[in-house]
C-alpha positions as CSV (number, residue, x, y, z in Angstrom):
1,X,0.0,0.0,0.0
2,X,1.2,3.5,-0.5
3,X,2.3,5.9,2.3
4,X,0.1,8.8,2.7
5,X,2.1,11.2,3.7
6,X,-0.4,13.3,5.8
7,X,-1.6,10.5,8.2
8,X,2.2,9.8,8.4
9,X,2.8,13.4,9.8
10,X,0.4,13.4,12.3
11,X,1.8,10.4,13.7
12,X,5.2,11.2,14.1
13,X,3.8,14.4,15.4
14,X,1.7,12.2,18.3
15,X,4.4,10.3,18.6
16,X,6.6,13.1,20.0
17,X,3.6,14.5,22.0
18,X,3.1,11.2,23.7
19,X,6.8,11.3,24.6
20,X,6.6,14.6,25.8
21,X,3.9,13.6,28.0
22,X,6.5,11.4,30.1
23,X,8.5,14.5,31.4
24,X,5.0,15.9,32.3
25,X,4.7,13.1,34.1
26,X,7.9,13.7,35.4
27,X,7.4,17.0,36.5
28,X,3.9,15.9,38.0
29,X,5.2,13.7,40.3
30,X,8.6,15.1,41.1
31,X,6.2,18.3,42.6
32,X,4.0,15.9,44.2
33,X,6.9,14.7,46.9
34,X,9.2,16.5,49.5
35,X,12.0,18.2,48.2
36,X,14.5,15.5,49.1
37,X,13.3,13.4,47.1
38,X,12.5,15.5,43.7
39,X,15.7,14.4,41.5
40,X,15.0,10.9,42.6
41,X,11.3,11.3,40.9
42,X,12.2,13.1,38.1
43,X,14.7,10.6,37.3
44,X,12.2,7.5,37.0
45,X,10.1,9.0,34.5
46,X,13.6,10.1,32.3
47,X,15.1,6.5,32.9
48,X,11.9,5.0,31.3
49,X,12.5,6.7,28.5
50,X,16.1,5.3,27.9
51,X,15.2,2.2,29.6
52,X,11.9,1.1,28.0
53,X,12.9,2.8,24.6
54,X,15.7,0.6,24.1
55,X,14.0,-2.4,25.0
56,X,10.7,-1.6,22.5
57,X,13.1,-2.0,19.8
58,X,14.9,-4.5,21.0
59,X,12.1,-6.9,21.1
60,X,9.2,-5.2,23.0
61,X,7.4,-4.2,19.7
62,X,7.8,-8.0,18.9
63,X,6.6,-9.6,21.9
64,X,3.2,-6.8,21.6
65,X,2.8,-6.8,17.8
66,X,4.9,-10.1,16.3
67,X,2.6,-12.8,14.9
68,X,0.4,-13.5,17.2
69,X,0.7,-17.1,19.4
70,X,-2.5,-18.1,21.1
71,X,-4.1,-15.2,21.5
72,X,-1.5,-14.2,24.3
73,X,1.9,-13.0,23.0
74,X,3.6,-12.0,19.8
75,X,6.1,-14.0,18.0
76,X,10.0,-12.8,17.1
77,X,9.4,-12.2,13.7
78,X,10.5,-8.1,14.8
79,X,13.0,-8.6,17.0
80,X,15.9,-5.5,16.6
81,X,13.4,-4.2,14.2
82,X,14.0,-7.0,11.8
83,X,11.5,-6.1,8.8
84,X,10.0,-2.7,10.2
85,X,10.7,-0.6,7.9
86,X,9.6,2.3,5.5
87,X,6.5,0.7,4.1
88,X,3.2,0.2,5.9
89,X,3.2,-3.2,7.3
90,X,0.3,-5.1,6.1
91,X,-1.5,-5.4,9.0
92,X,-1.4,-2.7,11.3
93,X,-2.3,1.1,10.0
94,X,-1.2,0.7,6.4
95,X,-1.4,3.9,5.6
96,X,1.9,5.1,7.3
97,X,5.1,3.2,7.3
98,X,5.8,0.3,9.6
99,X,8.4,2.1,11.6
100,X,6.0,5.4,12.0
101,X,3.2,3.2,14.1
102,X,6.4,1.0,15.6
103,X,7.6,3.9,17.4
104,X,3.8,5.5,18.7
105,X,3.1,2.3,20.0
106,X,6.8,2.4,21.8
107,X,6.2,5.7,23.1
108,X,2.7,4.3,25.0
109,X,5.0,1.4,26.9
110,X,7.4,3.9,28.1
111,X,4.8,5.9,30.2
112,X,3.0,3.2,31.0
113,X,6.5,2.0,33.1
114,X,6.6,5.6,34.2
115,X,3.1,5.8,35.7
116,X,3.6,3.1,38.0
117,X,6.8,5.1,39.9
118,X,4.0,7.5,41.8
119,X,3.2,4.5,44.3
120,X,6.9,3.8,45.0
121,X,8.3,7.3,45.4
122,X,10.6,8.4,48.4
123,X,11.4,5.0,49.5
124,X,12.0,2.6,46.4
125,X,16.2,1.3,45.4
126,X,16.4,2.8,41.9
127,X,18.3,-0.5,41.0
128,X,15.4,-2.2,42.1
129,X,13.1,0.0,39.9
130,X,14.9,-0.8,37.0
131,X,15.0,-4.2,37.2
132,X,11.4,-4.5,38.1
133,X,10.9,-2.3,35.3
134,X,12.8,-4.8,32.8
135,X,10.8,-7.6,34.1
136,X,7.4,-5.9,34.0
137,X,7.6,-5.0,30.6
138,X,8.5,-7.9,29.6
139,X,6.3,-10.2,31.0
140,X,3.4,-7.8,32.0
141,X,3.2,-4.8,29.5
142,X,4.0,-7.2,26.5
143,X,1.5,-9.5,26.8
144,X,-1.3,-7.1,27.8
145,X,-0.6,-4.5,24.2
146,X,-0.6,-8.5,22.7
147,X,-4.1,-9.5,24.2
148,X,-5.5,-6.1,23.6
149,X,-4.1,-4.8,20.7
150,X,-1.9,-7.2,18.8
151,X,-3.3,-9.1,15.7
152,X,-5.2,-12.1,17.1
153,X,-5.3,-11.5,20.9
154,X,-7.3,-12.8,22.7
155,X,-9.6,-9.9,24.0
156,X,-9.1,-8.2,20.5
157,X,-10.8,-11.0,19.4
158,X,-13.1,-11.1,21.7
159,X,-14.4,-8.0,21.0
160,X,-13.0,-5.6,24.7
161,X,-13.0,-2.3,22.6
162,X,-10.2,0.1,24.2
163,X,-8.9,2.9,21.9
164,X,-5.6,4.7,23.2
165,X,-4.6,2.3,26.3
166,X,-7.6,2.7,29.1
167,X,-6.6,-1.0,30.2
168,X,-3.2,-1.6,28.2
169,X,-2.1,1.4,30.0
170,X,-4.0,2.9,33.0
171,X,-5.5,-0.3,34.4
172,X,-2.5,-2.0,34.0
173,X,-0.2,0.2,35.7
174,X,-2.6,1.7,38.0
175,X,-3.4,-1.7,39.7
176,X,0.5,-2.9,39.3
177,X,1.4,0.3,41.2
178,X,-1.3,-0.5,43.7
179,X,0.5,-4.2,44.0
180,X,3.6,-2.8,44.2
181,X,3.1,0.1,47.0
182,X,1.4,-2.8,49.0
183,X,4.5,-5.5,48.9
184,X,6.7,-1.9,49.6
185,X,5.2,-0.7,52.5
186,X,4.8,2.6,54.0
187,X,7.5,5.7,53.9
188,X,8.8,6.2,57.1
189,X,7.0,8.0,59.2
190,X,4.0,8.1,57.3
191,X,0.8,9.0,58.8
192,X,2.9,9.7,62.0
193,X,5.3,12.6,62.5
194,X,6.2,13.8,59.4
195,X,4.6,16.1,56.8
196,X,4.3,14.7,53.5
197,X,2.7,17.6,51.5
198,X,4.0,18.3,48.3
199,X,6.8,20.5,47.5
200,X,6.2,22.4,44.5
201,X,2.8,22.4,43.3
202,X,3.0,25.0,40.1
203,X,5.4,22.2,39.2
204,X,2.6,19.7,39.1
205,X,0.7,21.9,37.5
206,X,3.0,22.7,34.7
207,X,3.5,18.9,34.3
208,X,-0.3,18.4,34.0
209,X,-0.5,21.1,31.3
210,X,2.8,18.9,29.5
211,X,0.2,15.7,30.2
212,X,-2.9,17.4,29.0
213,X,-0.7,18.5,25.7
214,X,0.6,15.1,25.0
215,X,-2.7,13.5,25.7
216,X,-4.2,14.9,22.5
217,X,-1.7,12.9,20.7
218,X,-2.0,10.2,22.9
219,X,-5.7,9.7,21.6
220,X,-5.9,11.5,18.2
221,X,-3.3,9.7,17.6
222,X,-4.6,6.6,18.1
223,X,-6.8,6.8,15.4
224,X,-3.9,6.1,13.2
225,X,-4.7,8.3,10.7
226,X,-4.9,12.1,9.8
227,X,-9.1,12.2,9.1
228,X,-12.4,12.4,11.2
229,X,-11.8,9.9,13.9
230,X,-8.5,11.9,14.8
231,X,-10.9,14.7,14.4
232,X,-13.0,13.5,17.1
233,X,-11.4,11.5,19.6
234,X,-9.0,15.5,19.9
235,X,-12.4,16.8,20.4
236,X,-13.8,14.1,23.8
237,X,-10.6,14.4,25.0
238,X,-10.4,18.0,25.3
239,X,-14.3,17.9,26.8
240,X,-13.4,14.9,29.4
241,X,-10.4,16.8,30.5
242,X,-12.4,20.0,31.0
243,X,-15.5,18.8,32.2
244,X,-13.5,16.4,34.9
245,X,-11.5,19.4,36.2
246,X,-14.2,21.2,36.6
247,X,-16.5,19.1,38.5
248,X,-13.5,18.3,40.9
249,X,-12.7,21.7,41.5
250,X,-16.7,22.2,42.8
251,X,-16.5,18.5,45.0
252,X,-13.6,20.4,46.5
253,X,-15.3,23.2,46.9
254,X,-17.9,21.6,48.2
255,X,-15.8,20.1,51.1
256,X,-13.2,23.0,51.6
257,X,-12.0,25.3,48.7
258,X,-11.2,25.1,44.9
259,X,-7.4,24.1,45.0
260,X,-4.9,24.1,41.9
261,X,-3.9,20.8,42.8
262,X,-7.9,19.4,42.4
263,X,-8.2,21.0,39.1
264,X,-5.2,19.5,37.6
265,X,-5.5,16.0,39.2
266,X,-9.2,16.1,38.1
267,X,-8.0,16.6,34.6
268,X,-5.9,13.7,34.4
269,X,-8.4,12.0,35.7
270,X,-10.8,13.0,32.6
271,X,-8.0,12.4,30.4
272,X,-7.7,9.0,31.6
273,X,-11.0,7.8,31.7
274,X,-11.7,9.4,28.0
275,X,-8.7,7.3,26.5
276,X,-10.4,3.6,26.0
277,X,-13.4,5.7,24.9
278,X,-12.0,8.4,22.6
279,X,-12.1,7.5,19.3
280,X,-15.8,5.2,19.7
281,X,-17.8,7.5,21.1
282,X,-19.1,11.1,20.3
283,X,-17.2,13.6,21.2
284,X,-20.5,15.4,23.9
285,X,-20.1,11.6,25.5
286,X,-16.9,12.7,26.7
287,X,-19.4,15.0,29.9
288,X,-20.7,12.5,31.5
289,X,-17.2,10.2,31.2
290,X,-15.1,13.2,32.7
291,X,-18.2,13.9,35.5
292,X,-17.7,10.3,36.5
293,X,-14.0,10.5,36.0
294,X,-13.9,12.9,39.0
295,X,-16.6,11.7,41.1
296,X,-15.0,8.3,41.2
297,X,-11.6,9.5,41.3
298,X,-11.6,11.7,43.9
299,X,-13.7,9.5,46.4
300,X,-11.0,6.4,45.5
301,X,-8.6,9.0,47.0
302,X,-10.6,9.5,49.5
303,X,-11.1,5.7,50.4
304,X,-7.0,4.5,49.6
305,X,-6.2,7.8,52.8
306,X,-8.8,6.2,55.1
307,X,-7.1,2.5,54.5
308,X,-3.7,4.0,55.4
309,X,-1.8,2.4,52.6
310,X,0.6,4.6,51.4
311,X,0.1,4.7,47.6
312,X,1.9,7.5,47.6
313,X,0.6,9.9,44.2
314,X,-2.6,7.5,43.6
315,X,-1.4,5.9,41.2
316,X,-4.2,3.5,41.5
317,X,-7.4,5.8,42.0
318,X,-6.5,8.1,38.9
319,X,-5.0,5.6,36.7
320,X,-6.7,2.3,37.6
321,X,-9.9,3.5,38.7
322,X,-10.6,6.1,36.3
323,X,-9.2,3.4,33.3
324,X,-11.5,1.3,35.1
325,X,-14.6,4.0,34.6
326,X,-13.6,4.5,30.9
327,X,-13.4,1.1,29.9
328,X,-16.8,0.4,31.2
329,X,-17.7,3.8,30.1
330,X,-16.5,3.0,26.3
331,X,-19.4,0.0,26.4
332,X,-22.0,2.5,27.7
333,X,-21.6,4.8,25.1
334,X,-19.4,3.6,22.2
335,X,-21.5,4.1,18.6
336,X,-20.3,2.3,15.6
337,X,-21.6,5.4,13.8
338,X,-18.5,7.0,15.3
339,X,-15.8,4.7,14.3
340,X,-17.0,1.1,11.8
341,X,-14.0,-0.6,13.8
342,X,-16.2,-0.3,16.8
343,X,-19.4,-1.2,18.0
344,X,-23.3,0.2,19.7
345,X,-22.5,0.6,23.4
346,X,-25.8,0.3,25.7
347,X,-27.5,3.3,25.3
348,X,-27.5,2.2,21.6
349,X,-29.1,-1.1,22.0
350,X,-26.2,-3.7,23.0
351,X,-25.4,-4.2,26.5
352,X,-23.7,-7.3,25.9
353,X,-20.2,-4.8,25.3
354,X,-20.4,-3.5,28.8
355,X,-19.7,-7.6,29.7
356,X,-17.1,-7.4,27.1
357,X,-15.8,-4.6,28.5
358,X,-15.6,-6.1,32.3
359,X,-13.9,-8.7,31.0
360,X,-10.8,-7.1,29.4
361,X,-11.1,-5.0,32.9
362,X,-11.5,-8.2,35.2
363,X,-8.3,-9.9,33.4
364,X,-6.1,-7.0,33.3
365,X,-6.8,-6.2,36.7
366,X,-6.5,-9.7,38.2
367,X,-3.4,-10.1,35.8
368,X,-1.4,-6.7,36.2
369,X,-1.8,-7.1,40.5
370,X,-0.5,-10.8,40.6
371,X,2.0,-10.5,38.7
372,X,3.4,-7.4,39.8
373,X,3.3,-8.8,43.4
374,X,5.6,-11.9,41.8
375,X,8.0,-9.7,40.4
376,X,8.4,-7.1,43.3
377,X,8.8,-10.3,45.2
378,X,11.8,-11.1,42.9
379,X,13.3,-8.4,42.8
380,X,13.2,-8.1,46.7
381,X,14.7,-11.6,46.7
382,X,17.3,-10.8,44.2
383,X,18.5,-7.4,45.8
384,X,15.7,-5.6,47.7
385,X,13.5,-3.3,47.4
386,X,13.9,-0.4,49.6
387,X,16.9,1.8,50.4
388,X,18.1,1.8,53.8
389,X,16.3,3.7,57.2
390,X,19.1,6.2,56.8
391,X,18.9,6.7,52.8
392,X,15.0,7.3,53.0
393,X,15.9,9.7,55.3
394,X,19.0,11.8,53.5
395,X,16.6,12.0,50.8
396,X,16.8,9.6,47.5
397,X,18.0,12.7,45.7
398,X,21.2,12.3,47.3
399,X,21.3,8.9,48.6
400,X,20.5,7.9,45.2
401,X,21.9,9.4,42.6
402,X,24.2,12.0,44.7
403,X,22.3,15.4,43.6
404,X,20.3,17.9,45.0
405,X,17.7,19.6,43.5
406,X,19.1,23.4,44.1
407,X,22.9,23.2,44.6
408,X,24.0,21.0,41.6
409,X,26.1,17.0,42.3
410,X,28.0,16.4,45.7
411,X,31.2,16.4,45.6
């Protein structure tokens, strides 16, 4: 097939926009925690991208989009990019070449690694985050873009709609980073004598304007193409988002006051709970999806601080929960008069795809937690988990990686 050369720009522009999303994420977090502990933060989210961007090519793009075995992994067939090259591939968008939708789809596994690092801040070994990180794309991430997305998997075929990543990305790392704060345990001195408030929230809000950004390339982008679907998924993203922060800032309001740091969660939260949706559903859906977004969202919050486990940037009640909301969402309202590669939701006549939808949800949920509590597990064995008493702390910023945040590298 030929290359058409717009739908080709508009991915490689998405595919930078998704990247740039992950030093929004970045900047999120790292304003989200104590000032000791910023570099340290910063530094997961830019270590994903060398980490996870090496191994996509290596052979994560293989194991996701190879030829498919048994519905639950790919095959080696593009391992170190072996046949990816300048012409569409012949089955996945063939209107842009092979190594265009190779590296969008790369940029989607490198947040998704990032995302989980909110639950673990403060406390976590980086060597231990970057071998869990190894392991979980590989035998977590992989297989999930496989089932969900690849060319015969198994929920693909079963017909679990999800359109930029609500479960591929946003269940899966929101209920891994759940898992994985769980085996962790607690920051020192958590819920006890020491203040945990953030320490630069502009920051977090200039990463959630870098997140909001990328997200439009995240799902637009999705669509694969340059044309109406782009069109409209840019357009239910921009109202989830808005709608989402808004009707946080008011439950806030409600309880106390309007704060920045509600408006901007509550966006991410719409922005999450839109992506599975995006591109299957009519753009004026995307009210009701954010509204729910931030209902759900911030009452998750609510429930994970009455608990007391120390999730630490909730992880699991913006990314899990809200993915959770969208995927069931997308079978609510998903119209096939949006997009032919999808299907009537309920309020068009076919509630069998909310079941469909619970079941991609149910097996990435039950999946992403068990396995992440196996591979913590291993990587506790193999070196452990958490830095020392004394480490936590110094701070991670200089325990760590021997930097402070204002002042430069210890000598």
């Amino acid at each position: 097939m030929p290359v058409n050369y717009a739908d080709t720009a508009w991915i490689l522009i998405s595919s930078a926009m998704v990247l740039f999303m992950t030093p929004g994420l970045a900047f999120f977090y790292g304003g989200l925690v104590r000032k000791k502990n910023f570099l340290s933060t910063i530094m997961m989210s830019f270590a994903c991208m060398g980490l996870i961007g090496l191994l996509w090519i290596l052979y994560g793009y293989s194991l996701s989009f190879g030829t498919d075995k048994a519905g639950l992994i790919g095959g080696f067939d593009f391992l170190g990019l072996i046949g990816v090259g300048q012409t569409p591939s012949s089955v996945y968008a063939t209107t842009i070449p092979h190594l265009a939708f190779m590296t969008f789809q790369g940029m989607f596994a490198i947040i998704t690694i990032a995302l989980i690092t909110g639950a673990v801040v403060e406390r976590i070994k980086f060597s231990a985050l970057m071998l869990f990180s190894v392991l979980w794309f590989t035998l977590v991430y992989c297989p999930v873009a496989h089932w969900v997305w690849g060319n015969g998997g198994w929920l693909a075929k079963l017909g679990t709609l999800d359109f930029a990543g609500g479960t591929v990305v946003h269940i899966a790392a929101g209920v891994s980073a759940m898992s994985l704060a769980l085996l962790l345990g607690p920051r020192r001195g958590f819920k006890e004598r020491e203040p945990m408030e953030p320490g630069n929230i502009p920051m977090v809000a200039l990463g959630a304007g870098m997140l909001w950004f990328g997200w439009f390339g995240f799902n637009a982008g999705s669509a694969l193409t340059s044309g109406g679907i782009a069109s409209s998924a840019f357009v239910a993203t921009n109202i989830s988002a808005a709608t989402a922060a808004f009707v946080w800032m008011i439950i806030s309001w409600i309880y106390r006051r309007p704060s920045l740091l509600g408006v901007v969660t509550g966006a991410v939260a719409g922005l999450v709970a839109i992506t599975p949706a995006a591109g299957f559903v009519q753009p004026i859906m995307g009210v009701p999806i954010g509204a729910g977004a931030a209902i759900i969202c911030y009452y998750m919050m609510l429930l994970r601080a009455k608990t007391g486990v120390d999730e630490s940037l909730d992880v699991w009640a913006v990314h899990g929960m809200g993915g959770t909301w969208g995927a069931i969402a997308t079978g609510i309202f998903c119209s096939a008069a949006v997009n032919s590669a999808g299907k009537d939701g309920l309020i068009y006549g076919n509630p069998k795809q909310i079941l469909l939808q619970l079941v991609g949800v149910i097996a990435v949920w039950a999946f992403a937690f068990v396995m992440t509590w196996i591979l913590g597990k291993v990587v506790n064995a193999l070196i452990g988990l958490r830095v020392s008493p004394n480490e936590e702390s110094v701070g991670l910023d200089i325990s760590q990686h021997g930097e402070r945040a204002y002042g430069g590298h210890l000598k």
